[in-house]
N, CA, C and O atoms as a GROMACS GRO file, in nm:
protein
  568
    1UNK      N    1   5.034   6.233  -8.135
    1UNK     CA    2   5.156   6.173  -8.187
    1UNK      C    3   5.227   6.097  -8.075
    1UNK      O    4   5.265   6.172  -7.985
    2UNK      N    5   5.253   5.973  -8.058
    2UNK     CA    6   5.391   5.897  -8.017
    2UNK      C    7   5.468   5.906  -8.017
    2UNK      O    8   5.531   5.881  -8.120
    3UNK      N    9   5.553   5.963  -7.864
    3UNK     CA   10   5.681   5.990  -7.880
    3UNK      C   11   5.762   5.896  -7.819
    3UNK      O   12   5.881   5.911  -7.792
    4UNK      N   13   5.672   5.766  -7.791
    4UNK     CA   14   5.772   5.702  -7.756
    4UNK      C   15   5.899   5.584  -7.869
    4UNK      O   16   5.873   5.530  -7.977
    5UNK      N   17   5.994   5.581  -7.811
    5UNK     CA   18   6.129   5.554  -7.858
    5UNK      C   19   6.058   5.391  -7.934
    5UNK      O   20   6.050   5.352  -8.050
    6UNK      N   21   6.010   5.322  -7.786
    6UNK     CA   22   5.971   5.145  -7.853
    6UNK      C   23   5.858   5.132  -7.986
    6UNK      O   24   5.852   5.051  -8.078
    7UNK      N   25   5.772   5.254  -7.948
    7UNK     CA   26   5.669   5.254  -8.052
    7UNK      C   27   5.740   5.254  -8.179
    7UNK      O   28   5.722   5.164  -8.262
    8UNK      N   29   5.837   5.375  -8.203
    8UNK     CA   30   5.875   5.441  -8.316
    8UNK      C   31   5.975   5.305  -8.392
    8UNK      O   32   6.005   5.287  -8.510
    9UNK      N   33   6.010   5.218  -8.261
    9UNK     CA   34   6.105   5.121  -8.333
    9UNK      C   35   6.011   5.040  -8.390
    9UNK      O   36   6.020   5.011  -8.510
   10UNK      N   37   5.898   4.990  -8.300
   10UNK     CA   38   5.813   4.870  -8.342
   10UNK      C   39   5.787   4.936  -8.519
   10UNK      O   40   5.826   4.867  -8.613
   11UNK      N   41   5.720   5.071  -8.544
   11UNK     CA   42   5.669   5.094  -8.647
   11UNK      C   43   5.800   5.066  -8.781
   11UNK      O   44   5.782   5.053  -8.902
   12UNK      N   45   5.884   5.066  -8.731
   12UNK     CA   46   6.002   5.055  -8.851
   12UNK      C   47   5.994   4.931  -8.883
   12UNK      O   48   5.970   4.889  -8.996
   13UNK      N   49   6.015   4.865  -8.785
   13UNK     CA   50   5.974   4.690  -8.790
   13UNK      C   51   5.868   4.633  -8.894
   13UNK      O   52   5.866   4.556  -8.990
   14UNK      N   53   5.810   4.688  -8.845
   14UNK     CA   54   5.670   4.637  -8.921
   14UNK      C   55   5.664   4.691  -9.076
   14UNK      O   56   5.609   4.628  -9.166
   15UNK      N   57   5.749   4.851  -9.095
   15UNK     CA   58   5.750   4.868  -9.216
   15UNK      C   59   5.850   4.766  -9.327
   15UNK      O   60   5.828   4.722  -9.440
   16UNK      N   61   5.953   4.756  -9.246
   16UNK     CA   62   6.051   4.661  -9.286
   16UNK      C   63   5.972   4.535  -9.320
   16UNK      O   64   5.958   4.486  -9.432
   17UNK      N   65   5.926   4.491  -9.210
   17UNK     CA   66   5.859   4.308  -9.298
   17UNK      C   67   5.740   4.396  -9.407
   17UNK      O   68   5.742   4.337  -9.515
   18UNK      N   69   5.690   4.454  -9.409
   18UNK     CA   70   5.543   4.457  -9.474
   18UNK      C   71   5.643   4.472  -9.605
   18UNK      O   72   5.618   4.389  -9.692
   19UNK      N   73   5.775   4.579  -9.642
   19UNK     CA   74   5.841   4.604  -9.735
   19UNK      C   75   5.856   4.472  -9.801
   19UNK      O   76   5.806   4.430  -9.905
   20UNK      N   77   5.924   4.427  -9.732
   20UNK     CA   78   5.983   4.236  -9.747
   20UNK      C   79   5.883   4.150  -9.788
   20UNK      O   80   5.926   4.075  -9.877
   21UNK      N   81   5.740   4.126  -9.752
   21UNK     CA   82   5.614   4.081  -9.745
   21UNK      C   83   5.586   4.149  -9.885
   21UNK      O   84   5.545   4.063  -9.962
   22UNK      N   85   5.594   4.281  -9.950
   22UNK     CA   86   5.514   4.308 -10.073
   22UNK      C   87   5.608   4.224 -10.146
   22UNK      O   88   5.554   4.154 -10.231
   23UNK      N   89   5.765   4.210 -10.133
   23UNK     CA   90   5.815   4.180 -10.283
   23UNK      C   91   5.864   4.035 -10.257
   23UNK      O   92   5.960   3.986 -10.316
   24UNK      N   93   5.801   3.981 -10.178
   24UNK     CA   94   5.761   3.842 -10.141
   24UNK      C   95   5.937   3.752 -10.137
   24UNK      O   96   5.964   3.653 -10.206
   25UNK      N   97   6.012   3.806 -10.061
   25UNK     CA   98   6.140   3.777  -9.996
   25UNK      C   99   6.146   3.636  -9.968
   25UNK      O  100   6.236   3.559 -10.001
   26UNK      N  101   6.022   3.603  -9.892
   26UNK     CA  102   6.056   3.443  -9.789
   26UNK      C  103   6.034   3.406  -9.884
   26UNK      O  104   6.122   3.337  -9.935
   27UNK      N  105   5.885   3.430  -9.974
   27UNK     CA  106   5.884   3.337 -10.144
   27UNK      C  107   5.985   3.263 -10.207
   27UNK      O  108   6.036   3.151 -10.205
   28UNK      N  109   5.993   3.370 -10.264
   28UNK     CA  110   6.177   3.410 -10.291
   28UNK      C  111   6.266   3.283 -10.304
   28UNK      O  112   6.301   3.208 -10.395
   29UNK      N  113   6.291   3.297 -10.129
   29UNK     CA  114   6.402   3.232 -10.040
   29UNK      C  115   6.387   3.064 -10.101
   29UNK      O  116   6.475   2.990 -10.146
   30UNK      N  117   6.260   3.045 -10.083
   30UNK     CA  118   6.197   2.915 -10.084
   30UNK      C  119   6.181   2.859 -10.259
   30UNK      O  120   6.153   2.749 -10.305
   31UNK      N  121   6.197   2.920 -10.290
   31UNK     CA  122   6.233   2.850 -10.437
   31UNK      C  123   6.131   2.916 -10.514
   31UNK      O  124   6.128   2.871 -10.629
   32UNK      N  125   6.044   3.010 -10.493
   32UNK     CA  126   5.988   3.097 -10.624
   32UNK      C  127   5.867   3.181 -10.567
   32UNK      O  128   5.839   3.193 -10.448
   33UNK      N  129   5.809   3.229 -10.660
   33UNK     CA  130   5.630   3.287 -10.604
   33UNK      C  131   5.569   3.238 -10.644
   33UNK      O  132   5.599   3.227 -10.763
   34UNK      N  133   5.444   3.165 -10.611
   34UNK     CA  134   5.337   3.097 -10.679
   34UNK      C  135   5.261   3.159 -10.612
   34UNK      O  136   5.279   3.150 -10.491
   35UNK      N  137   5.117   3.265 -10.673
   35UNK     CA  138   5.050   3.318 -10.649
   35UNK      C  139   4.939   3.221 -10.592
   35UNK      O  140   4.868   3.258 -10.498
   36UNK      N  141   4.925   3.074 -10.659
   36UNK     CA  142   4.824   2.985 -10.631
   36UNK      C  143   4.853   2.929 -10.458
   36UNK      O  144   4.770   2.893 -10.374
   37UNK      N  145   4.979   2.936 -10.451
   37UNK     CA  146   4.978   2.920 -10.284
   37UNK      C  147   4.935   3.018 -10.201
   37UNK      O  148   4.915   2.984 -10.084
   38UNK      N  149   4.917   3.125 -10.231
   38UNK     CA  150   4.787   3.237 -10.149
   38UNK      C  151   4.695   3.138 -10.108
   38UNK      O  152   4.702   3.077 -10.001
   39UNK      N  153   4.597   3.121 -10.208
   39UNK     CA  154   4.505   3.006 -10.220
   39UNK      C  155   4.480   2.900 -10.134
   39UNK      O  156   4.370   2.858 -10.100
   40UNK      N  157   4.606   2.850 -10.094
   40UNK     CA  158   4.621   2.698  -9.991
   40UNK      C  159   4.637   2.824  -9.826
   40UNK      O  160   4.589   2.807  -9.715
   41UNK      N  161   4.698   2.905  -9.863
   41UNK     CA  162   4.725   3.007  -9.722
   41UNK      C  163   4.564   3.002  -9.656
   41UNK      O  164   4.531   2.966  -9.542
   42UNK      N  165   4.490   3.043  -9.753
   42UNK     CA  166   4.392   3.123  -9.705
   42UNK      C  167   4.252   2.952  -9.662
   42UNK      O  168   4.158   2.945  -9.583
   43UNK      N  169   4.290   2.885  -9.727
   43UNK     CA  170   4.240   2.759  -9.689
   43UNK      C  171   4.236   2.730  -9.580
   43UNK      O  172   4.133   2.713  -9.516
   44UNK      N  173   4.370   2.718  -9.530
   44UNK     CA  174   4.415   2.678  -9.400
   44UNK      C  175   4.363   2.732  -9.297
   44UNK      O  176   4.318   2.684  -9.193
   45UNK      N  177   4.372   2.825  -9.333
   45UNK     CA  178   4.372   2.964  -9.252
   45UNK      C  179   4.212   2.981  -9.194
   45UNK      O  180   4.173   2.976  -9.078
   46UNK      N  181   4.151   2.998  -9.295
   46UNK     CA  182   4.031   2.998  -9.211
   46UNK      C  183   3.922   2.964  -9.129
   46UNK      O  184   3.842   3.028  -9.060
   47UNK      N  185   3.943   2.828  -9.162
   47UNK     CA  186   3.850   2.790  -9.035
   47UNK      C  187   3.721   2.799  -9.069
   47UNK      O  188   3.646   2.864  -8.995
   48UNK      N  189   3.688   2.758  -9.147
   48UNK     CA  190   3.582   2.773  -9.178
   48UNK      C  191   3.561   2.756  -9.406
   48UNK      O  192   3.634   2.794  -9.498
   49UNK      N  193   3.416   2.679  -9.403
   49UNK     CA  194   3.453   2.616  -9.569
   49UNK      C  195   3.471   2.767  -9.654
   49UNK      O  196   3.422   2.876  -9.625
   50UNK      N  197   3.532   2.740  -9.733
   50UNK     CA  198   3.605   2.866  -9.873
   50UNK      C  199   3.604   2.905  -9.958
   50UNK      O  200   3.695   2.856 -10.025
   51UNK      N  201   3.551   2.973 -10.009
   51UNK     CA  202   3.457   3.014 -10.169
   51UNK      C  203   3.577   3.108 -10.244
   51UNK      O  204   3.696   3.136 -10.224
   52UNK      N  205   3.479   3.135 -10.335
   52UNK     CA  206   3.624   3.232 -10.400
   52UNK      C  207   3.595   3.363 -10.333
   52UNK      O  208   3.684   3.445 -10.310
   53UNK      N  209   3.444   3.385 -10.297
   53UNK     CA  210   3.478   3.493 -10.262
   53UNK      C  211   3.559   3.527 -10.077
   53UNK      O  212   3.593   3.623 -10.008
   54UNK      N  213   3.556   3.412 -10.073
   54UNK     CA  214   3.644   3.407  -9.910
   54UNK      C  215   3.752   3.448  -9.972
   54UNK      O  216   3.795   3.556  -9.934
   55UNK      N  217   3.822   3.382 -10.075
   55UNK     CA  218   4.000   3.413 -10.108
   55UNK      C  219   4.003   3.549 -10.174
   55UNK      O  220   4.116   3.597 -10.189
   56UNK      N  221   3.913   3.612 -10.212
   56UNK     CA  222   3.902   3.738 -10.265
   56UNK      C  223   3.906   3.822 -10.143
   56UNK      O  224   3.969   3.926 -10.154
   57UNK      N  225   3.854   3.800 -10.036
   57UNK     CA  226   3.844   3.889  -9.932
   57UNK      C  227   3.961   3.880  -9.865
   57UNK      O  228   4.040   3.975  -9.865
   58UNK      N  229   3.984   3.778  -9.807
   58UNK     CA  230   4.170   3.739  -9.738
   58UNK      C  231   4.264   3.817  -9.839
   58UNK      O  232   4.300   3.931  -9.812
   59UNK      N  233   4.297   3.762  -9.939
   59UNK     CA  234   4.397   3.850 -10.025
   59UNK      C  235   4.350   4.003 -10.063
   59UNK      O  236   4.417   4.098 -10.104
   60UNK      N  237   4.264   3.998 -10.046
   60UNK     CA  238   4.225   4.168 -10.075
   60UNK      C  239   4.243   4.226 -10.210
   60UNK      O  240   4.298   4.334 -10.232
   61UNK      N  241   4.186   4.133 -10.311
   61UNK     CA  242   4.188   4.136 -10.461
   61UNK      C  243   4.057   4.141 -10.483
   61UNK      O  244   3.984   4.133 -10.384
   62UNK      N  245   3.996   4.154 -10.620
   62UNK     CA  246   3.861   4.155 -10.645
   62UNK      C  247   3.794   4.058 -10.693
   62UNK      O  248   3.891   3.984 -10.703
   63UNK      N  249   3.729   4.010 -10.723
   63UNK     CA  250   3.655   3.896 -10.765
   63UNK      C  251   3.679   3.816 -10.856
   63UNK      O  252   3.672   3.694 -10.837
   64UNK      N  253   3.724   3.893 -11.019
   64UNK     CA  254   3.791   3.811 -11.110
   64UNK      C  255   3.934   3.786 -11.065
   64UNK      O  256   3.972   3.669 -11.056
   65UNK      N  257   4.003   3.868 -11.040
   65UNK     CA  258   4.100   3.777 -10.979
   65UNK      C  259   4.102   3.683 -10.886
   65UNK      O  260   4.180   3.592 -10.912
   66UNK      N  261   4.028   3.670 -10.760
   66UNK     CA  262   4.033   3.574 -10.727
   66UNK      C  263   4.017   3.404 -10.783
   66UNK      O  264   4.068   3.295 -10.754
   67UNK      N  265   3.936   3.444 -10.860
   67UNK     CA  266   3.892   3.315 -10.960
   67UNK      C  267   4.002   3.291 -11.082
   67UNK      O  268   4.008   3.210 -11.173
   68UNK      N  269   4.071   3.378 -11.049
   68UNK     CA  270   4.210   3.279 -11.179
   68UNK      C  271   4.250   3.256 -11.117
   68UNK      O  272   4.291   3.141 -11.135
   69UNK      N  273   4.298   3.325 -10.958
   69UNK     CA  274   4.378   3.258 -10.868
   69UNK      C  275   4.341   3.080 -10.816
   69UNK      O  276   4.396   2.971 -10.831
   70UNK      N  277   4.215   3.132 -10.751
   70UNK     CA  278   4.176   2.953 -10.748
   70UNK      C  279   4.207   2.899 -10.867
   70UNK      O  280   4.295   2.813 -10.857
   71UNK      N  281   4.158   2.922 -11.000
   71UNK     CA  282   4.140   2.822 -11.138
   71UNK      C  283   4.314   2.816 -11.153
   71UNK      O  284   4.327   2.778 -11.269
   72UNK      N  285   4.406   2.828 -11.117
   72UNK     CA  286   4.511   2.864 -11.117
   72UNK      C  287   4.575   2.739 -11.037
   72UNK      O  288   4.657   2.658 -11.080
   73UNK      N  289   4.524   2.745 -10.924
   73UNK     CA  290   4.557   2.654 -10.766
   73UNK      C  291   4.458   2.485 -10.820
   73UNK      O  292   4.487   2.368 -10.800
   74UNK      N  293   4.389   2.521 -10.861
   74UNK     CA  294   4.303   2.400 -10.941
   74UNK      C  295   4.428   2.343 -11.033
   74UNK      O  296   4.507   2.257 -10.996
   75UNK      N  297   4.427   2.403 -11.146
   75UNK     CA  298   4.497   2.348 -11.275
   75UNK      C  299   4.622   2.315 -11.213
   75UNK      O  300   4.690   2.242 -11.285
   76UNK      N  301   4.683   2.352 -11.080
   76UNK     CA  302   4.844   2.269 -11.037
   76UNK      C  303   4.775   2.179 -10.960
   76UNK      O  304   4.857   2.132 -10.881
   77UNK      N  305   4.670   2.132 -10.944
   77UNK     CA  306   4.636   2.010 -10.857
   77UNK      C  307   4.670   2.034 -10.721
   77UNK      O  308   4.702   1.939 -10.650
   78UNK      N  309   4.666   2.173 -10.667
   78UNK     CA  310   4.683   2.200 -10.545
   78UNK      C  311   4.522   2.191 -10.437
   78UNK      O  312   4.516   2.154 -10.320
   79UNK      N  313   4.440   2.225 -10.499
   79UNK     CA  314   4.274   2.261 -10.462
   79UNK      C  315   4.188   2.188 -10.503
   79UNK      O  316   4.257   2.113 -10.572
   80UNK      N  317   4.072   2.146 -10.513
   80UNK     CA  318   3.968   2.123 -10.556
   80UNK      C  319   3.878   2.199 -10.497
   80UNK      O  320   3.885   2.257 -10.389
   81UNK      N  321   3.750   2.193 -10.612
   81UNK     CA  322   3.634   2.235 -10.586
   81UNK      C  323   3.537   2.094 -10.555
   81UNK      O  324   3.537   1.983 -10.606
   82UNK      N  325   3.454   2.160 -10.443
   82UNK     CA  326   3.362   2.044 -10.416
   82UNK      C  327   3.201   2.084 -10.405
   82UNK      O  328   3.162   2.168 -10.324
   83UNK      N  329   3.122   2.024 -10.485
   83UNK     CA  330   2.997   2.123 -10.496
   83UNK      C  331   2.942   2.125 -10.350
   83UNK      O  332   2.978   2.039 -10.270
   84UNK      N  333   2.829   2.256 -10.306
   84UNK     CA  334   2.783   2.276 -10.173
   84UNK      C  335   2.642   2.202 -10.205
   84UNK      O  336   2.573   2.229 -10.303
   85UNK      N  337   2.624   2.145 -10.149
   85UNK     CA  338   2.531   2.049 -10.107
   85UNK      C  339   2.377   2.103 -10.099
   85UNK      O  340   2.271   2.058 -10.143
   86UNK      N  341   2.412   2.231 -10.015
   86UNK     CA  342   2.289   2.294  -9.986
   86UNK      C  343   2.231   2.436 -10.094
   86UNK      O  344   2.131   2.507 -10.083
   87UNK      N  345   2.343   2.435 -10.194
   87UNK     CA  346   2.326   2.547 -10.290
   87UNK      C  347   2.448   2.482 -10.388
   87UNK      O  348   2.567   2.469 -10.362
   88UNK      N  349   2.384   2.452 -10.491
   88UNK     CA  350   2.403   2.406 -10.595
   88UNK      C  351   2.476   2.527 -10.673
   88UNK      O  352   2.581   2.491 -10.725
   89UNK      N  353   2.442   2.671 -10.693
   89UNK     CA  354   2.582   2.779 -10.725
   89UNK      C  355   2.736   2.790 -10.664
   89UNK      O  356   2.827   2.851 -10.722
   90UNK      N  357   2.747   2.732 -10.560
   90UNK     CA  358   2.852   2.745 -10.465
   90UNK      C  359   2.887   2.631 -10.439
   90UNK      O  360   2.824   2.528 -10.413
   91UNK      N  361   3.035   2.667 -10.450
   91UNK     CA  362   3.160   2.544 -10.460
   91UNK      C  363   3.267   2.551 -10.370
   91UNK      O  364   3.353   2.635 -10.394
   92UNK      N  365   3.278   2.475 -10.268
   92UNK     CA  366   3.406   2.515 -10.152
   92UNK      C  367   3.502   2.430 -10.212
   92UNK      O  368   3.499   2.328 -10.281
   93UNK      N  369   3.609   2.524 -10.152
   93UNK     CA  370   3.751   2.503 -10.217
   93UNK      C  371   3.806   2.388 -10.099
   93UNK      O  372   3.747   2.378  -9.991
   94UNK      N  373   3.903   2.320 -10.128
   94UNK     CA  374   3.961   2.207 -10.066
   94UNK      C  375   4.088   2.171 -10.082
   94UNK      O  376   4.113   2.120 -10.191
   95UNK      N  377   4.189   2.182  -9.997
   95UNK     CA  378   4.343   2.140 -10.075
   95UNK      C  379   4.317   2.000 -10.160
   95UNK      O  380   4.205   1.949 -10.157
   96UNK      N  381   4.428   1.937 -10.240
   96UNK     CA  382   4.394   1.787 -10.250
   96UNK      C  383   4.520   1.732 -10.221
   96UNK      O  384   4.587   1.836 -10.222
   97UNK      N  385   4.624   1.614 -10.189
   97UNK     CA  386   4.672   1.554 -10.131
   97UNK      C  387   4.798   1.675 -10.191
   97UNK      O  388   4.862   1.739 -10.108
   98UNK      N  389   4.811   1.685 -10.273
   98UNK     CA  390   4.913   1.774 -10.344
   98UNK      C  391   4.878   1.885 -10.256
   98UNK      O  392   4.910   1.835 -10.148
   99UNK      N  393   4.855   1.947 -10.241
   99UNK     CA  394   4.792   2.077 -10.185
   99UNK      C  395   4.808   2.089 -10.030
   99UNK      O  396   4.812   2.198  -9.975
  100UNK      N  397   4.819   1.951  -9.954
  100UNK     CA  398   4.836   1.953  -9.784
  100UNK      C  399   4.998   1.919  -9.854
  100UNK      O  400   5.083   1.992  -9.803
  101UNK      N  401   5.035   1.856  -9.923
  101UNK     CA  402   5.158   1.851  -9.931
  101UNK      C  403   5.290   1.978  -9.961
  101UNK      O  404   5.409   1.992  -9.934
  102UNK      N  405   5.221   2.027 -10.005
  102UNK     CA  406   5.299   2.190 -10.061
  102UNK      C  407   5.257   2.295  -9.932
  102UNK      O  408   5.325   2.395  -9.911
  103UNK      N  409   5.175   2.272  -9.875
  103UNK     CA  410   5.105   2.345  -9.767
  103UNK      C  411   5.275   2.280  -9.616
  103UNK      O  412   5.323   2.343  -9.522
  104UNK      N  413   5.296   2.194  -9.648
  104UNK     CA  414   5.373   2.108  -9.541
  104UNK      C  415   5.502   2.163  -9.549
  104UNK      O  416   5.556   2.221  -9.455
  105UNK      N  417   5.577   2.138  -9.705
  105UNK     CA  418   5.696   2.217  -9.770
  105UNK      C  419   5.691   2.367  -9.697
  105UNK      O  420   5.771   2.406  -9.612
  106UNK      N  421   5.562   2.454  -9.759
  106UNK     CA  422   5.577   2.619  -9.744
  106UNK      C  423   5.627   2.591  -9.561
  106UNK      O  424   5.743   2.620  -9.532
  107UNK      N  425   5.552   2.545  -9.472
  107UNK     CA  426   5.551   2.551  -9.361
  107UNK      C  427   5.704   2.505  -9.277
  107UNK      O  428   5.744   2.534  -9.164
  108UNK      N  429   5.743   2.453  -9.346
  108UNK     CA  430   5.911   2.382  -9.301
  108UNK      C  431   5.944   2.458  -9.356
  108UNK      O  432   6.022   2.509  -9.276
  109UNK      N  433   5.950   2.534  -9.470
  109UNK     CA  434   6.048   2.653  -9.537
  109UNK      C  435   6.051   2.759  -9.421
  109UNK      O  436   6.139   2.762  -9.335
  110UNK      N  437   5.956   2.834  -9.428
  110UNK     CA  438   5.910   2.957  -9.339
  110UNK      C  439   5.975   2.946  -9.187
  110UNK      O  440   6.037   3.034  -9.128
  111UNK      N  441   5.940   2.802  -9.137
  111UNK     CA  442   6.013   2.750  -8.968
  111UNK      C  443   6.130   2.786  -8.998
  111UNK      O  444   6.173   2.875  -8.924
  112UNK      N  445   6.246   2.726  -9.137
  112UNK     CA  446   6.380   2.717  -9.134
  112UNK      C  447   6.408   2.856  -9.147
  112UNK      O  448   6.524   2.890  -9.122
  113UNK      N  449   6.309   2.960  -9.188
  113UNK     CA  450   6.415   3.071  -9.226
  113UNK      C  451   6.402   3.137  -9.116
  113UNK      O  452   6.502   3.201  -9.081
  114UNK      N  453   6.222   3.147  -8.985
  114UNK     CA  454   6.231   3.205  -8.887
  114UNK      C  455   6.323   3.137  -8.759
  114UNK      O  456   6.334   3.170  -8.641
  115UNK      N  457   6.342   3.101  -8.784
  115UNK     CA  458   6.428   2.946  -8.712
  115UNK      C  459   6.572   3.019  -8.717
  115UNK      O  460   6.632   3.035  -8.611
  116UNK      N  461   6.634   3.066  -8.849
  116UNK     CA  462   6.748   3.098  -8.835
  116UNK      C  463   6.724   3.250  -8.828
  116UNK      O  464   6.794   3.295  -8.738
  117UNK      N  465   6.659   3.338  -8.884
  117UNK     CA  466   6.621   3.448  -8.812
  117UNK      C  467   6.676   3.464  -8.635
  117UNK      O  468   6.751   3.548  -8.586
  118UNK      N  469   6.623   3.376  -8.586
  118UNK     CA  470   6.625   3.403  -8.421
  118UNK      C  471   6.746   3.302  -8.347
  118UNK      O  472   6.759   3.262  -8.231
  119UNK      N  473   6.832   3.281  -8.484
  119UNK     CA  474   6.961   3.192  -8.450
  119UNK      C  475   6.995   3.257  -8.318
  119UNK      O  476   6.968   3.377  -8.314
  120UNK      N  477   7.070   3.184  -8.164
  120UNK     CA  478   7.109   3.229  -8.092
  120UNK      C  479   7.013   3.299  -7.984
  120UNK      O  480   7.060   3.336  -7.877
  121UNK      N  481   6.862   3.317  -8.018
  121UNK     CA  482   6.762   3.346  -7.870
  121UNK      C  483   6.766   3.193  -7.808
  121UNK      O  484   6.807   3.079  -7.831
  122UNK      N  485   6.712   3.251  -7.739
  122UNK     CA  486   6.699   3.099  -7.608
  122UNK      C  487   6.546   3.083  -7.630
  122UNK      O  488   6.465   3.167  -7.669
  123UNK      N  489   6.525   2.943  -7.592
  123UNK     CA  490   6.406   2.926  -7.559
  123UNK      C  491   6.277   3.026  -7.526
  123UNK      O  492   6.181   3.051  -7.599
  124UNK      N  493   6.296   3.060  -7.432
  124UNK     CA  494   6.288   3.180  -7.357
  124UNK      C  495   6.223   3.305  -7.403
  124UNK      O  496   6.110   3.354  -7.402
  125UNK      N  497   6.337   3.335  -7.442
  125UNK     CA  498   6.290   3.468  -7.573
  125UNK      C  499   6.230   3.398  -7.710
  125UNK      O  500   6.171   3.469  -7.792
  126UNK      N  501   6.244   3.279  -7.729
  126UNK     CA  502   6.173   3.291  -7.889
  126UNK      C  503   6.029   3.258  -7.784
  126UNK      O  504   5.938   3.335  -7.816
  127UNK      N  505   6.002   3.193  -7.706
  127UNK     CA  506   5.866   3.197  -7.607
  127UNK      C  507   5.789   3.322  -7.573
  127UNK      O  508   5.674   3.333  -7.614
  128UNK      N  509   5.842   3.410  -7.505
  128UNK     CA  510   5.813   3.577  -7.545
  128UNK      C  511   5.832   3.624  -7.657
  128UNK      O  512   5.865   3.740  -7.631
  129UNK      N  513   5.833   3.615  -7.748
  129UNK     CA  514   5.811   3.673  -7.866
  129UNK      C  515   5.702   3.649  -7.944
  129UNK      O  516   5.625   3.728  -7.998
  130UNK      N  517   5.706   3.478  -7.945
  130UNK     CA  518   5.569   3.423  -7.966
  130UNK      C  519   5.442   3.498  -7.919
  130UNK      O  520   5.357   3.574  -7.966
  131UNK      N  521   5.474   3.441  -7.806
  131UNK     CA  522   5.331   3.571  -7.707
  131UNK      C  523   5.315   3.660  -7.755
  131UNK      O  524   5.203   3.676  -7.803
  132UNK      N  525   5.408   3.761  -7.769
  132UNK     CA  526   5.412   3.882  -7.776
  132UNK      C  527   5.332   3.934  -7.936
  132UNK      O  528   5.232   4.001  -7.959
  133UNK      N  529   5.455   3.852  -8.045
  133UNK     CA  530   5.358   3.875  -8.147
  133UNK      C  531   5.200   3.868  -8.143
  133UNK      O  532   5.115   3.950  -8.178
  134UNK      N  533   5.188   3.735  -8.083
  134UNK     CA  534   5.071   3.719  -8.133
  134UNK      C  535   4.922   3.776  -8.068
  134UNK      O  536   4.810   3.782  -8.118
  135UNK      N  537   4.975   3.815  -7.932
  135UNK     CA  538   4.931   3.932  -7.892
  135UNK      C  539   4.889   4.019  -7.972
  135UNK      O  540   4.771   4.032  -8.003
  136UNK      N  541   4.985   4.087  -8.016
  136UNK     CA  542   5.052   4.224  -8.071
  136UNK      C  543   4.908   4.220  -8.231
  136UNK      O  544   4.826   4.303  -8.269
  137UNK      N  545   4.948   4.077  -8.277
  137UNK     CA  546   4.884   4.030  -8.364
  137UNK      C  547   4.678   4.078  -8.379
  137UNK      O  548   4.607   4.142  -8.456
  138UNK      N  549   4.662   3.995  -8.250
  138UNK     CA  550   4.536   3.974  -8.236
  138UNK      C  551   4.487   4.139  -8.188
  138UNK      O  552   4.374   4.174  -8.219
  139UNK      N  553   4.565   4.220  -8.124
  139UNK     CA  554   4.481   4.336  -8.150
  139UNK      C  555   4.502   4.420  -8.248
  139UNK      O  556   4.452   4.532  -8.240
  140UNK      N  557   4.584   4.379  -8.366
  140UNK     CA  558   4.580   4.487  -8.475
  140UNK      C  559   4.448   4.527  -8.537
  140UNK      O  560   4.364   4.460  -8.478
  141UNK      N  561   4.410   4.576  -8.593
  141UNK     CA  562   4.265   4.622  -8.706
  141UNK      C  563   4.272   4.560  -8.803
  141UNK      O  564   4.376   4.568  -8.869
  142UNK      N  565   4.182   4.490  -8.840
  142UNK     CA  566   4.223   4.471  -8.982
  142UNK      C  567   4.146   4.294  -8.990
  142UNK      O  568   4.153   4.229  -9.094
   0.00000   0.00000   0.00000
């Protein structure tokens, strides 16, 4: 067990956003939930081309859901499917101009609210924190 004081704070922290994170707060903030922007998240995000079952694995849903989610992100003209070239069953997912565009919005939303979040750090400290998260980030599990 951890008895230290910073640990015990960090863990509150983290319960606090993950709390905030399930009932989708910054969503929220930003003018609604659209489950189909998971979808463009996980696009971005990976680095690599995107199937459904990539967005099934990132969101940590199961298979039919993932596929309403994409068919979902499709039908708002956020995604396309583009057939794979080298396997004719498999279709990578693709924002479409709509889709880098809402991807641009979420991303200026999220800046403005962490932005005022850290109203009043300096340079400085929002610079160490950065680090720090993402540190903090890159050795979690998961």
């Amino acid at each position: 067990m951890y008895e230290d004081n910073n640990i015990a704070a960090i863990e509150q922290a983290m319960i606090t956003i993950r709390r905030r994170q399930s009932r989708r707060a910054l969503a929220r903030a930003q003018g609604g939930v659209r489950p189909e922007l998971d979808v463009l998240d996980v696009i971005e995000g990976a680095g690599e081309p995107v199937t459904v079952s990539t967005v099934a694995r990132a969101l940590g849903v199961d298979q039919p859901r993932a596929s309403r989610l994409v068919a979902a992100a499709v039908a708002a003209g956020l995604v396309r499917r583009e057939a794979d070239q080298a396997d004719g069953r498999r279709a990578w997912l693709a924002p479409t101009e709509a889709g880098r565009a809402a991807l641009e919005r979420i991303h200026r939303g999220r800046r403005a609210a962490f932005a005022t979040a850290m109203e009043g750090w300096t340079d400085g400290e929002r610079a160490e924190f950065a680090r720090l998260l993402s540190r903090f980030v890159a050795a979690m599990p998961g």
